[in-house]
matplotlib code that plots the C-alpha trace (Angstrom):
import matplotlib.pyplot as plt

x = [-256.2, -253.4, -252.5, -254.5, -257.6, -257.4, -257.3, -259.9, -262.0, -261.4, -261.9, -265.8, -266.6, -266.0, -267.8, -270.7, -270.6, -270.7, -273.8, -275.3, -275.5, -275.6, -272.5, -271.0, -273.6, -272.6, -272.2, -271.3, -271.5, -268.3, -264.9, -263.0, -259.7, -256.8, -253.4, -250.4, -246.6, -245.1, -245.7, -245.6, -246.8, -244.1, -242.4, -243.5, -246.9, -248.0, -248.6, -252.2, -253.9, -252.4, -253.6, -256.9, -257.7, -256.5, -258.2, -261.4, -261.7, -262.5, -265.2, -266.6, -267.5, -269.2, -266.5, -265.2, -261.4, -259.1, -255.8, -254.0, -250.0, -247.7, -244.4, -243.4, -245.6, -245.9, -247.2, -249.8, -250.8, -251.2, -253.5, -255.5, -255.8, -256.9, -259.3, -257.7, -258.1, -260.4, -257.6, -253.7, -250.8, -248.2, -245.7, -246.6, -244.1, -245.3, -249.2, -247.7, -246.4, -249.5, -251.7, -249.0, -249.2, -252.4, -254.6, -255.9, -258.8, -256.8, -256.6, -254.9, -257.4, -255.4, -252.6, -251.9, -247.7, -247.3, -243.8, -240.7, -239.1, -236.0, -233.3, -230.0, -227.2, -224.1, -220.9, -221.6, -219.3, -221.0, -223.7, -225.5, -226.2, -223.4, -220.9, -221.3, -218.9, -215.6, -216.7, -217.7, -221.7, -222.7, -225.4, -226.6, -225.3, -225.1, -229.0, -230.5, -233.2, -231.8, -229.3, -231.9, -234.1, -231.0, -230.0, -233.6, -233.2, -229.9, -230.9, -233.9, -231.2, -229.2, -226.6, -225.1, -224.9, -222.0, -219.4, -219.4, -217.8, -219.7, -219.1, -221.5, -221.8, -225.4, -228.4, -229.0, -228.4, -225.2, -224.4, -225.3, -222.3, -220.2, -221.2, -221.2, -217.3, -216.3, -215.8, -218.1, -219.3, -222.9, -225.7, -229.0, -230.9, -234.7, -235.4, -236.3, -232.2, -231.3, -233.4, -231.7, -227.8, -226.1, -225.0, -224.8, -222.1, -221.0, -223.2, -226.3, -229.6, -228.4, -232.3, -235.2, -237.6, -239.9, -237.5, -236.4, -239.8, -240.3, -237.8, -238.4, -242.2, -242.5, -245.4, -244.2, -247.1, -250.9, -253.6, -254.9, -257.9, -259.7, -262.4, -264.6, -264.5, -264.7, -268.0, -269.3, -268.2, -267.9, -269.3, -266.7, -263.8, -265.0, -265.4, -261.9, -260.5, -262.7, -261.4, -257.5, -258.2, -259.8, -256.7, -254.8, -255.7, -255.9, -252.5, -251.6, -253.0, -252.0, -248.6, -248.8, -251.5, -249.7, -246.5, -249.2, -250.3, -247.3, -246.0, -248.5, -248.1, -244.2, -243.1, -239.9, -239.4, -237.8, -240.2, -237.7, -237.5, -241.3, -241.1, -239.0, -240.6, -243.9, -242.5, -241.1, -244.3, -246.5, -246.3, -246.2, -249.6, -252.2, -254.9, -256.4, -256.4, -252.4, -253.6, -252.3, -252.8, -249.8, -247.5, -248.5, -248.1, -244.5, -244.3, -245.3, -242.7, -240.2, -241.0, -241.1, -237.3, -236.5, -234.6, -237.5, -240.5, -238.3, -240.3, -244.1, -246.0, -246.7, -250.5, -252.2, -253.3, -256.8, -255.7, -254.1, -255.9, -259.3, -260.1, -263.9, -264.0, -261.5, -263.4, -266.3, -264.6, -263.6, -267.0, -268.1, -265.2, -263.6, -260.3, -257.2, -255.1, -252.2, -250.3, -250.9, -252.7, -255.9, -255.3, -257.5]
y = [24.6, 27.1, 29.8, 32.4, 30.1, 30.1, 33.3, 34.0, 31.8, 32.9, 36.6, 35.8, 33.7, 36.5, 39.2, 36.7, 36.3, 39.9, 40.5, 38.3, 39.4, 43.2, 44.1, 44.9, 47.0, 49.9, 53.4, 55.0, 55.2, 56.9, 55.1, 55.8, 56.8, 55.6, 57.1, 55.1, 56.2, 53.1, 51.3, 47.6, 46.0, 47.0, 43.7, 45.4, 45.2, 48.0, 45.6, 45.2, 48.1, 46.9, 43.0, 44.3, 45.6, 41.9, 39.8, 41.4, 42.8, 46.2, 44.8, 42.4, 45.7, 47.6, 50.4, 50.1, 51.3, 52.6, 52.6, 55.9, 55.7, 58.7, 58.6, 60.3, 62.3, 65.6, 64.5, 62.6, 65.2, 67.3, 65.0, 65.0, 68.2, 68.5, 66.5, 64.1, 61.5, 60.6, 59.1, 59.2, 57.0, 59.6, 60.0, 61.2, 64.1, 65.1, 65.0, 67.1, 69.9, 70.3, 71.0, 73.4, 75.0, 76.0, 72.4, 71.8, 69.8, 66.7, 63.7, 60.1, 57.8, 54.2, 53.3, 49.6, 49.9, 52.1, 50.9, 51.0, 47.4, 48.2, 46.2, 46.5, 43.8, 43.1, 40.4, 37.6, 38.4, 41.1, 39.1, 41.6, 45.4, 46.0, 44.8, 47.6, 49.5, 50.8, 48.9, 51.1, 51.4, 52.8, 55.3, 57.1, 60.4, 62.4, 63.3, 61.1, 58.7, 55.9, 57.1, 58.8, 56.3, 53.8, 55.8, 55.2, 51.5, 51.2, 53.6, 51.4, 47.9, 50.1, 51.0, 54.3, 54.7, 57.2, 54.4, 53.5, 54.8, 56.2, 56.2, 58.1, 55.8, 57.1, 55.0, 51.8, 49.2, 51.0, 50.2, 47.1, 46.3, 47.8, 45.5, 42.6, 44.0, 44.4, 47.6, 48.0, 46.5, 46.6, 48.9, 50.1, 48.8, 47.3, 43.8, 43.9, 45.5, 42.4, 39.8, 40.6, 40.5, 37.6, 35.9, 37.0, 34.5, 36.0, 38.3, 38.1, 39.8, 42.0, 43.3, 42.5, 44.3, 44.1, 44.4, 47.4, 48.8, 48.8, 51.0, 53.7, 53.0, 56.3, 55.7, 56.0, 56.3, 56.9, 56.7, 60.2, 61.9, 65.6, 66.9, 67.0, 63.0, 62.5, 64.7, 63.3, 59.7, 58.3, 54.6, 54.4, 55.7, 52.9, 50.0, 50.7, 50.5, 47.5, 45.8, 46.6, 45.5, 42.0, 41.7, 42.2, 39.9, 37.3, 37.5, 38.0, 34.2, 32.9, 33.9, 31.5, 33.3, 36.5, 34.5, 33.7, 36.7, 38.0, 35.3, 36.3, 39.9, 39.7, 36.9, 38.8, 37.9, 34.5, 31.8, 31.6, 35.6, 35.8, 32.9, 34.6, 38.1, 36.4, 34.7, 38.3, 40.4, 37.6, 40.4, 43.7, 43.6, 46.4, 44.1, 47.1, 49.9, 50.9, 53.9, 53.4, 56.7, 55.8, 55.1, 58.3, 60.2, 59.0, 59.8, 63.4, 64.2, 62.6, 64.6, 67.9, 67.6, 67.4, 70.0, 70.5, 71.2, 73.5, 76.5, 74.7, 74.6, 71.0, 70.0, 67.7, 64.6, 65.1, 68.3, 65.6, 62.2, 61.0, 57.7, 57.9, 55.6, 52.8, 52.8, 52.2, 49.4, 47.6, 48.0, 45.9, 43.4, 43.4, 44.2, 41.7, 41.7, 39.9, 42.6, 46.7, 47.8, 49.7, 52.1, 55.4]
z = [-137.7, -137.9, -134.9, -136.5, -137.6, -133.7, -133.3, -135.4, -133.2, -130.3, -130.7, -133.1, -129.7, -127.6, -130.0, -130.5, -126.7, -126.4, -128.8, -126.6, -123.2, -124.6, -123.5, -126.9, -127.9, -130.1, -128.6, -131.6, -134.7, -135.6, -135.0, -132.3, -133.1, -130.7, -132.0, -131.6, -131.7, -133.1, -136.4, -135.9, -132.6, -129.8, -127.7, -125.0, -123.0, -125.1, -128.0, -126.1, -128.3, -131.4, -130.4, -129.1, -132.3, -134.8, -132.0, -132.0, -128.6, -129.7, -131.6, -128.7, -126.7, -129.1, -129.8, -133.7, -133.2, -135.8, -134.9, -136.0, -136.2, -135.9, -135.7, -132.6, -129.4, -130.5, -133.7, -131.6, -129.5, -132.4, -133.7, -130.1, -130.0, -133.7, -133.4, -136.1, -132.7, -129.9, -127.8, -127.7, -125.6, -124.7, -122.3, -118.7, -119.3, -122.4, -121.2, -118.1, -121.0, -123.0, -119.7, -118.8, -122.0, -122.2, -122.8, -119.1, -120.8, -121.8, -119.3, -118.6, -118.3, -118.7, -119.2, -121.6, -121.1, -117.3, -116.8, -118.9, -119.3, -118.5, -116.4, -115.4, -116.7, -115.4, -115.6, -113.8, -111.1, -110.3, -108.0, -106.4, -106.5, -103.9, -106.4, -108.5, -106.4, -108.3, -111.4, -114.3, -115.0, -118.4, -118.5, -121.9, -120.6, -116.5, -115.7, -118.5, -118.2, -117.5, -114.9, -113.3, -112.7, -112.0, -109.4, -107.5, -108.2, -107.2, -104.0, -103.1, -102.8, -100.3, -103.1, -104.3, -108.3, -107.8, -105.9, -109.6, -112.8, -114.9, -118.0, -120.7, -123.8, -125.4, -126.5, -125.3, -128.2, -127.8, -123.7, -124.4, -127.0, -125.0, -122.1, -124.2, -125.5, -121.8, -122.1, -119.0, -116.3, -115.9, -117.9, -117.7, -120.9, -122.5, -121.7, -125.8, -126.3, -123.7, -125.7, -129.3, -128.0, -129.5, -127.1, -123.3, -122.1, -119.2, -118.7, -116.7, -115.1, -112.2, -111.4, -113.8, -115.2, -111.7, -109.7, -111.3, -111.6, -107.8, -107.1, -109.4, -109.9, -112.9, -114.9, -118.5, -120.6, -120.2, -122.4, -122.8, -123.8, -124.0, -121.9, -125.1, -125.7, -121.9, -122.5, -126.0, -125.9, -121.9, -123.5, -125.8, -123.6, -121.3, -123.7, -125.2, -121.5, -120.6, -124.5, -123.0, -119.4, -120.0, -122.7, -120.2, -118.0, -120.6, -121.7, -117.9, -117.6, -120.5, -121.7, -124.3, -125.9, -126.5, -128.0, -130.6, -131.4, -131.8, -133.7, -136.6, -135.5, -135.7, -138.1, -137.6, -134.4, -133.3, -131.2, -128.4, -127.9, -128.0, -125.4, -123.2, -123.5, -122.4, -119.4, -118.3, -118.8, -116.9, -113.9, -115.5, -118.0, -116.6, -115.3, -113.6, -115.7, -115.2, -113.1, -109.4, -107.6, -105.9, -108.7, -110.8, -107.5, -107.4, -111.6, -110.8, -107.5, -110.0, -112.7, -110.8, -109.8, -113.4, -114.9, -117.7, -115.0, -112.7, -114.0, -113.3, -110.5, -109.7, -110.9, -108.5, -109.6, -110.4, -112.8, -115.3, -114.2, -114.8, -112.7, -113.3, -116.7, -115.0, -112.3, -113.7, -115.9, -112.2, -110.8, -113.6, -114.1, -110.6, -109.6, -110.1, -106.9, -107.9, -109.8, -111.3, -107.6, -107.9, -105.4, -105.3]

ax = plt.figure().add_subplot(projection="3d")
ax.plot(x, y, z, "-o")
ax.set_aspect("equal")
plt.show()
């Protein structure tokens, strides 16, 4: 039997399983469209909604899915706020904008992918954070992402960003060549951008992707939806986050199972990068929903310094969060303790 005969398998067992006990039971009749802003399944944890859908976990709780793909956020909130979609994964920041502007309805009630995977790579004489003093640090430009959130991670191991040399080199395929050319010393890049380097001789993980999350714990993305859908269709918001969270959780303890699924998924990708990508995300997959009240409170104080929300007056948290249909998926399923905390 071939991977995807498996596959195949696996997910009918779980729909038929569903049927059975009545918890896949349709709540609608009309698909539930969850808008996507990449084209092919992402190597990140946010390939979970794309997987959800060719494994047939969408299907096992009752919620028929169609997956609509834009090519970038505003196109997607557009399409949210059209109507053309009954739920959207944007950026925190850009969720944060349309309330501003006028769309105090709309509302993050997952998230599949909360944390960039991003990590911090260095020579290998550079051995620990403290290291990076008077060596040269490549950052995509002064105030950017990347050295902003760099600067909390660094901050967090005792270390100051700016007893390094920064140097402003742009997007982050780009660091990374010039890392691998010597021409600096350590950069701020994707665990994916890390993965596809040709050869890293030399060069080694300073602080992973976890490590590098808890120090700058900024939520990246959230599943969002409007008040309307919360309103019309709270069974299928909830069966699309139950789908998500029990995917999670599977790939969470079984890495092997999401190397498969991407290997039909992403025939482009090579075995042993899909390998290591599933050994890295075996602590970062939202087991819980991706909402900790903590980690989005830490998102929005973040956010707020930025130079594009000087003007706003910071929204509390329940003005852009919903917790009501995750919670309700935990009371049923439980809550996983071991990683993405459920804190209220």
């Amino acid at each position: 039997m071939t991977k995807k005969s498996m596959m195949l398998a696996l997910a009918g067992s779980v729909a038929s399983l569903a049927l059975m006990t009545g918890a896949g039971l349709a709540q609608s009749s009309e698909p539930f469209r969850l808008i996507l802003t990449h084209l092919e399944p992402p190597l990140v944890p946010n390939s979970v909604m794309d997987l959800a859908a060719e494994l047939g976990y969408f299907e096992a709780e009752g919620v028929d899915v169609e997956l609509v793909r834009v090519q970038q956020t505003p196109s997607a909130i557009a399409a949210l706020q059209s109507g053309e979609g009954e739920m959207a994964n944007i950026g925190v920041d850009a969720l944060l904008q349309v309330i501003h502007n006028g769309a105090t309805d709309f509302r993050a009630v997952t998230s599949p992918n909360k944390s960039l995977p991003f990590l911090i790579a260095s020579k290998d004489d550079i051995a620990t954070p403290a290291d990076l003093a008077g060596r040269s640090f490549g950052v995509g430009r002064v105030g950017s992402l990347d050295h902003s959130l760099s600067t909390l991670v660094l901050s967090s191991q005792g270390v100051s960003i700016d007893d390094s040399e920064i140097v402003s080199l742009g997007q982050p395929d780009i660091r990374a060549q010039a890392l691998l050319a010597g021409q600096v010393d350590a950069t701020t890049m994707s665990i994916g951008v890390w993965s596809e380097l040709p050869d890293t001789e030399g060069l080694h993980v300073l602080i992973d992707q976890d490590a590098y999350y808890e120090g700058a714990p900024v939520v990246n993305k959230v599943n969002a939806v409007t008040g309307d859908v919360l309103a019309e269709r709270p069974e299928d918001v909830q069966a699309v986050i139950r789908a998500l969270t029990k995917l999670s959780r599977d790939f969470a303890e079984n890495p092997q199972m999401w190397v498969d699924a991407m290997t039909e998924a992403r025939p482009d990708v090579s075995p042993e990068v899909l390998d290591m990508l599933a050994e890295s995300f075996v602590g970062s997959w939202s087991v819980n929903g991706g909402l900790s009240a903590e980690e989005l409170g830490f998102t929005s104080d973040w956010l707020y310094e930025t130079e594009d929300f000087a003007v706003f007056e910071q929204l509390a948290l329940e003005d852009w969060v919903d917790f009501g249909p995750v919670d309700a998926v935990l009371a049923e399923l439980g809550t996983d303790d071991s990683m993405d905390p459920a804190d209220r």
